[in-house]
C-alpha positions in Angstrom: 5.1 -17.9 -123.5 8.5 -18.2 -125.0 8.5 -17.4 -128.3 10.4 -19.8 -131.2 14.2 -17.6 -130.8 13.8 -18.2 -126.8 13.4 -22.0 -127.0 16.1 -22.6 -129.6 18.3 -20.7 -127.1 17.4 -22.7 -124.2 17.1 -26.0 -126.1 21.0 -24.8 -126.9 21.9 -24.1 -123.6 20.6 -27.2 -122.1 17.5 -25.7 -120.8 13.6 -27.1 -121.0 11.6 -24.8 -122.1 8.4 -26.9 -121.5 9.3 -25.8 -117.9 10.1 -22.2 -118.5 6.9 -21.9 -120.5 5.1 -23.6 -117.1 6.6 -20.8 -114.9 5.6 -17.6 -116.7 2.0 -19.2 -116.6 2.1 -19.9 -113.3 4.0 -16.5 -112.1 1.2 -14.7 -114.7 -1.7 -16.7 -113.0 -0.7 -16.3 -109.7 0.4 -12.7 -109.2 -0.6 -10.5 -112.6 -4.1 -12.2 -113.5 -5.1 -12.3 -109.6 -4.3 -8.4 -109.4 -1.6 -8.9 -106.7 1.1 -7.5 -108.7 0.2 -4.9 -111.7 3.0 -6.6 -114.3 5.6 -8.5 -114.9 8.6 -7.8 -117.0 10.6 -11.0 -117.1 14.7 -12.0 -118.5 16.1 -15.4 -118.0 19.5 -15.8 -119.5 22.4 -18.8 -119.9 25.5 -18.5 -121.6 24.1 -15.1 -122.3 21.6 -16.6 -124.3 17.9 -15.0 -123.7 15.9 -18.1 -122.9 13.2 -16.1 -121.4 12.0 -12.2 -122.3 8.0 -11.9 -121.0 6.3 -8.6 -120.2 2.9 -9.4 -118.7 0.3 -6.9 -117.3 -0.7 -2.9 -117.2 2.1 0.0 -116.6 -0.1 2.1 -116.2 -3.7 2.7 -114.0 -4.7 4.5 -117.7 -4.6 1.2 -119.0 -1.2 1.2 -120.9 0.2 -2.2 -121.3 3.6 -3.0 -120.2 6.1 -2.5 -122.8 9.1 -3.9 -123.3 11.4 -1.6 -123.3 9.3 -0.2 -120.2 11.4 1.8 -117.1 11.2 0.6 -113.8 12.6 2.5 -110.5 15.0 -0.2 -109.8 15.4 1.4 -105.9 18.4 -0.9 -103.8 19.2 -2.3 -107.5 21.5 0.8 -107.3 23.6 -0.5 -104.7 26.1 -2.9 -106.8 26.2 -0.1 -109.5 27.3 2.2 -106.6 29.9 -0.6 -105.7 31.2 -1.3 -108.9 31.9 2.6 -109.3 34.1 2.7 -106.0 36.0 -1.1 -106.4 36.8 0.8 -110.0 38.0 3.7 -107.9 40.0 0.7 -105.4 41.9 -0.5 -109.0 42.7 2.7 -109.5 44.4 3.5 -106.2 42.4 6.0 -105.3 41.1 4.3 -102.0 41.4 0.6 -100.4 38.8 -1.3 -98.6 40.3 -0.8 -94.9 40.7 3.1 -95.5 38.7 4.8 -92.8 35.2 6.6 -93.7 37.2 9.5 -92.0 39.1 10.2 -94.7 37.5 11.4 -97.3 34.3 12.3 -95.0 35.7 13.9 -91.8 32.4 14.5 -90.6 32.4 11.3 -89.4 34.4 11.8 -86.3 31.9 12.6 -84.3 30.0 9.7 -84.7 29.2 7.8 -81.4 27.6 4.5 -80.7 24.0 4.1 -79.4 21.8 7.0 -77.5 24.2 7.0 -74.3 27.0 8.0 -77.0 29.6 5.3 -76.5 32.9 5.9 -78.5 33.4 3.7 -81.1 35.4 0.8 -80.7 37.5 0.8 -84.2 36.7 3.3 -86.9 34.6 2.9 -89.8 35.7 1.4 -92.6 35.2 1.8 -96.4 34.3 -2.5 -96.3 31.7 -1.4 -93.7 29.9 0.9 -96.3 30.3 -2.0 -99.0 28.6 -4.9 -96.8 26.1 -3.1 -94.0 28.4 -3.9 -90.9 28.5 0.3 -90.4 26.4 0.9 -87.7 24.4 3.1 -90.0 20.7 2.3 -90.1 17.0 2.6 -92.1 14.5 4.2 -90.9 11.9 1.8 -92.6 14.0 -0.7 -90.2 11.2 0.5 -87.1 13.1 -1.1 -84.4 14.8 1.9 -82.5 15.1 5.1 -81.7 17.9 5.7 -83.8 15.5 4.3 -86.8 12.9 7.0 -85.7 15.3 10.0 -85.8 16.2 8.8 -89.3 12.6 8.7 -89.9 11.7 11.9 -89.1 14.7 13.4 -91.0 13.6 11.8 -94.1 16.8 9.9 -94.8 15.8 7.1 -96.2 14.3 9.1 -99.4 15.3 8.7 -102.6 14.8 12.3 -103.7 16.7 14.3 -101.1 16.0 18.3 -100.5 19.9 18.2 -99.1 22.6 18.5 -101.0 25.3 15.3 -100.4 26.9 17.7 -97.9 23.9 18.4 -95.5 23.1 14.8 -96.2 26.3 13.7 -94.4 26.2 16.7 -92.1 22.4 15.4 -90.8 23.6 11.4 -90.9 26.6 12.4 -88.6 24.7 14.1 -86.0 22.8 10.8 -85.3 24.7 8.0 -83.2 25.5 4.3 -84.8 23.6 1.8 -83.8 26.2 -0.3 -83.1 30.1 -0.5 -83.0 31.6 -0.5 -87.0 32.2 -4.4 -87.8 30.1 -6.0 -84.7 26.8 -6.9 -86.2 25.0 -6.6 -90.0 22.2 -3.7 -90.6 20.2 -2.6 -93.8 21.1 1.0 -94.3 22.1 4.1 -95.8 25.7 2.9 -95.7 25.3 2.8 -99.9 24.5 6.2 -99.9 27.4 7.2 -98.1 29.5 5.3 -100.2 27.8 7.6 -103.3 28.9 10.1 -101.5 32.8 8.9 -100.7 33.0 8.4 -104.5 31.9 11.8 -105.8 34.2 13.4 -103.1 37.0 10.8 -104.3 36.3 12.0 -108.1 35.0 15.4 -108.1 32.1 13.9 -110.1 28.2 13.9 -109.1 27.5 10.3 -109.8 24.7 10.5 -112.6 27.9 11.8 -114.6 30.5 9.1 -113.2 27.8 6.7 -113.7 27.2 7.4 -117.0 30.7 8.4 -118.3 32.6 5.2 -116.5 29.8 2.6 -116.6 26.9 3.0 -118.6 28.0 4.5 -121.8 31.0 2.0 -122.1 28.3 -0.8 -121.4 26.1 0.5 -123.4 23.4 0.9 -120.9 21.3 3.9 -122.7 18.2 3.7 -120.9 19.7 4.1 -117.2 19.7 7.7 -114.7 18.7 8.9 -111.6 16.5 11.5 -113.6 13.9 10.0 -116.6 14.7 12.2 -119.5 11.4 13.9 -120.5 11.7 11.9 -124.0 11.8 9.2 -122.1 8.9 9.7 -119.2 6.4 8.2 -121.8 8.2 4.8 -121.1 8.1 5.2 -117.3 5.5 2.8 -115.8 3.2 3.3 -112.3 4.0 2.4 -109.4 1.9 0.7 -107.2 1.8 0.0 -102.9 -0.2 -2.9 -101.4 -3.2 -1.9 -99.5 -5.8 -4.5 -97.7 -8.3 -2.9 -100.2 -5.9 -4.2 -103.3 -3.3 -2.0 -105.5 -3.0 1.7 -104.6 -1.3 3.7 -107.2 2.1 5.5 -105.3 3.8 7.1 -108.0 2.4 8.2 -111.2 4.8 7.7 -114.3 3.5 10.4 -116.2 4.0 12.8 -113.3 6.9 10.9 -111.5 9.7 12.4 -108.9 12.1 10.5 -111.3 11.4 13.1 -113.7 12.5 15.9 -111.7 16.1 17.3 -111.1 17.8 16.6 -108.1 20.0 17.7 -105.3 21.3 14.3 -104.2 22.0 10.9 -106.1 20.7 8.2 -104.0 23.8 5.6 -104.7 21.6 3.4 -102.3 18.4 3.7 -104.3 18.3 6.6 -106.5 18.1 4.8 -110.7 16.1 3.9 -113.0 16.8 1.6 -115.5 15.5 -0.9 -118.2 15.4 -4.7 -118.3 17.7 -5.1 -120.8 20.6 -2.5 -119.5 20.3 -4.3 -115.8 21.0 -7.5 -118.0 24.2 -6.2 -119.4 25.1 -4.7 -116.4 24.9 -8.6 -115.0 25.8 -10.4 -117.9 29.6 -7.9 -117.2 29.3 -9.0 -113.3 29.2 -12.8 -114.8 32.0 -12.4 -117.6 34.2 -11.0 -114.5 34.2 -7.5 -115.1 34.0 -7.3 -118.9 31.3 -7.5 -121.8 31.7 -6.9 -125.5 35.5 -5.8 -125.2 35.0 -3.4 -122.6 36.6 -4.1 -118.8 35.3 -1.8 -116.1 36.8 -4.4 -113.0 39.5 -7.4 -113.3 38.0 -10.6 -112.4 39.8 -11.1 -109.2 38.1 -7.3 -108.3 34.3 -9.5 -109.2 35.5 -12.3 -107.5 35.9 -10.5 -104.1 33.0 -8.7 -104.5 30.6 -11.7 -104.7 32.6 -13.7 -101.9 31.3 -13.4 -98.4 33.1 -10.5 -96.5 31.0 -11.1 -93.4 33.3 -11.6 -90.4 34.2 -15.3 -89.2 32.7 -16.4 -92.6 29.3 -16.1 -90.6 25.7 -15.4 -92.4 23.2 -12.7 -91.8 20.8 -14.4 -89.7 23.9 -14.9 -87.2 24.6 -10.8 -87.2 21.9 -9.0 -88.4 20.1 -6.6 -86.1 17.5 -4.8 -88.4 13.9 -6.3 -89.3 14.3 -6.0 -93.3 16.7 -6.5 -96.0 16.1 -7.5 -99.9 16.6 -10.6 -99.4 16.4 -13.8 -97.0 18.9 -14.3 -94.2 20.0 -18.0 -93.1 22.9 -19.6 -95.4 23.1 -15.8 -97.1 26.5 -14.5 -96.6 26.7 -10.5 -98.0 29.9 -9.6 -100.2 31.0 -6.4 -101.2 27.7 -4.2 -102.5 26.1 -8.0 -103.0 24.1 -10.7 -101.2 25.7 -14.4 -101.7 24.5 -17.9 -101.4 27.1 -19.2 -98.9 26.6 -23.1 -100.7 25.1 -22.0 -104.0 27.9 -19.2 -104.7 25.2 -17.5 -106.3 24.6 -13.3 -106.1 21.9 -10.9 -105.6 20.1 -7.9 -104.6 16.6 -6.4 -105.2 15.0 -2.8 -104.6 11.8 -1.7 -102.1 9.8 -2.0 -105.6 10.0 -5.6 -106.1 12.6 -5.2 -108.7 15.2 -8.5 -108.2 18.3 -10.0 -109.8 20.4 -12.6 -109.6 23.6 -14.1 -111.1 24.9 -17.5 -110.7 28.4 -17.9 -112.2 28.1 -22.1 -111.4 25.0 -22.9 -113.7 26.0 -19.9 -115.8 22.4 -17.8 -115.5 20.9 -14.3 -115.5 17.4 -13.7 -113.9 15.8 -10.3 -113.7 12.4 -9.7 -112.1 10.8 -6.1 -112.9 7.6 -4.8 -111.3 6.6 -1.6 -109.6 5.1 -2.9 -106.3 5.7 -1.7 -103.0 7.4 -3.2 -100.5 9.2 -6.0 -101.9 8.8 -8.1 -99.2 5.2 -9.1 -99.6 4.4 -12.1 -102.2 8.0 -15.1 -102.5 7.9 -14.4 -106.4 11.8 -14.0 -105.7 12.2 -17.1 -104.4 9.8 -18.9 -106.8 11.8 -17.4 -109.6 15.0 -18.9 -108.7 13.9 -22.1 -107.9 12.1 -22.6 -111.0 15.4 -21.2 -113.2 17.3 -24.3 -111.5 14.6 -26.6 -112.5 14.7 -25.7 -115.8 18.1 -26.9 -116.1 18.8 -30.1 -117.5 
């Protein structure tokens, strides 16, 4: 329950805290107490006020209570940190949205559409990295032969053998799915975007990351490697069987520990509750928190409008089977899904790891688990709606 701090805050920000109290025991019954999910780490902000800070459940299968300054592989979380780094990059003039992919990777001018290898019909875009209309694909999407190929190359892993060079060389041998800008696909197209800002900087982007967005937010507990003085705080991850929770990755002994060849800027981080918050609470000030500005708020401002084209939403042009998050009304900015009427933004990650940010009623929600895929219990939903509710 929230403690005594948490309902003066919301009783402050016009909240009821009756009802907050009523959702963590309902989220707790349904999903941590019934065994579905292993825990619950939950933040609920307004006016930047904490109204809500819950960590519910076991991190890991040794019995190890969630703590709650816990780490979480936050997965697709990474994708509007990987777009915040390049719009920085866009206010610096080092790039603009309608600059070809082909520019900074030439690689991509072989790229053909579709098996028969059909020539594109206008070049990719940098704005087709930022919102999915690429042509680039998952191969978790398991709809095409395109998605096999990327299957059986292992490009949709986290922890690459290739190095970002023979990660684009391998992604450029396999055709689009479709023509730049005609339709909206789930896909690697955040990882290429990693990979057009480390070329753009010279930097590998656990050190741009760090040196240009973490430290100045002071975001201390956020990498794509766990420090080992750290991997103590790392929790399990779980997958969801028919037989119940199966453990996937074991934080003691994680891949997240390990160094790497290539930083996932599609899925690659780990990070804690409270640094994602900050991260947010910066997206809702417009690019600023606690005296430091990493975007102008007319940068934020595009980035949570809907880029789509024709104003259209994603269950008009999406071709892929799975995204993190729900398509009708849902229009899909730059690096960030947006309610088309409640101007609200968003993104979550393959471990049931979810945020979202609503500049209108002013709020911060963060959901942390480790529970694979994301897509299997609403909790998402159920969290938003009962945020709203709680306002008075």
């Amino acid at each position: 329950m929230t403690g005594f701090a948490e309902r003066d805050a919301a009783r402050d920000v016009g909240m009821d805290a009756d009802r907050i109290d009523a959702l963590v025991d309902r989220l707790d019954r349904t999903y941590v107490a019934s065994g579905k999910l292993p825990h619950l780490q939950l933040l609920l902000s307004r006016d930047e006020r904490t109204v809500l800070s819950v960590s519910l459940g076991q991190a890991r299968e040794t019995g190890e209570m969630l703590r709650d300054d816990a780490l979480f592989r936050i997965a697709s979380m990474t994708k509007p940190v990987t777009a915040v780094a390049f719009m920085m990059l866009v206010e610096q003039g080092l790039v603009r949205l309608d600059d070809p992919v082909t520019d900074v990777i030439p690689e991509f001018a072989r790229l053909r559409v579709g098996l028969e290898g059909c020539a594109l019909k206008r070049p990719m875009r940098m704005i087709d990295l930022l919102r999915h209309t690429s042509g680039l694909t998952y191969g978790l999407q398991r709809r095409t032969p395109i998605d096999a190929r990327y299957r059986a190359l292992g490009l949709d892993e986290f922890q690459q053998k290739r190095t970002p060079d023979d990660f684009i060389a391998a992604v450029a041998d396999i055709p689009l799915e479709f023509s730049p800008g005609e339709s909206w696909n789930y896909s690697i197209s955040t990882d290429v975007l990693g990979v057009v800002v480390e070329r753009l900087t010279g930097m590998d982007l656990e050190s741009l990351f760090h040196a240009r967005i973490f430290d100045p937010l002071g975001m201390p507990d956020s990498f794509f490697t766990v420090p080992a003085d750290r991997v103590d705080r790392l929790t399990d991850a779980w997958r969801f069987t028919e037989d119940g929770l199966a453990l996937s990755d074991r934080g003691a002994r994680s891949s997240w520990s390990r160094p790497l060849r290539f930083r996932s800027g599609g899925g690659g981080l780990v990070s804690s509750t409270a640094d994602y918050h900050r991260f947010a609470r910066m997206l809702l000030r417009g690019g600023e928190l606690d005296g430091v500005r990493l975007l102008r708020a007319e940068t934020v401002k595009a980035m949570r409008a809907n880029h789509l084209p024709g104003g259209r939403d994603l269950a008009s042009m999406s071709t892929g089977m799975f995204s993190e998050v729900d398509y009708a009304g849902v229009g899909f900015g730059l690096g960030l899904a947006m309610g088309l009427e409640t101007q609200d933004y968003s993104w979550g990650g393959i471990f049931s790891t979810w945020f979202f940010v609503d500049p209108l009623l002013r709020m911060i929600g963060i959901l942390m688990t480790q529970h694979l895929p994301s897509s299997t219990y609403p909790i998402r939903a159920e969290l938003r709606a009962a945020a709203r509710t709680a306002v008075k």
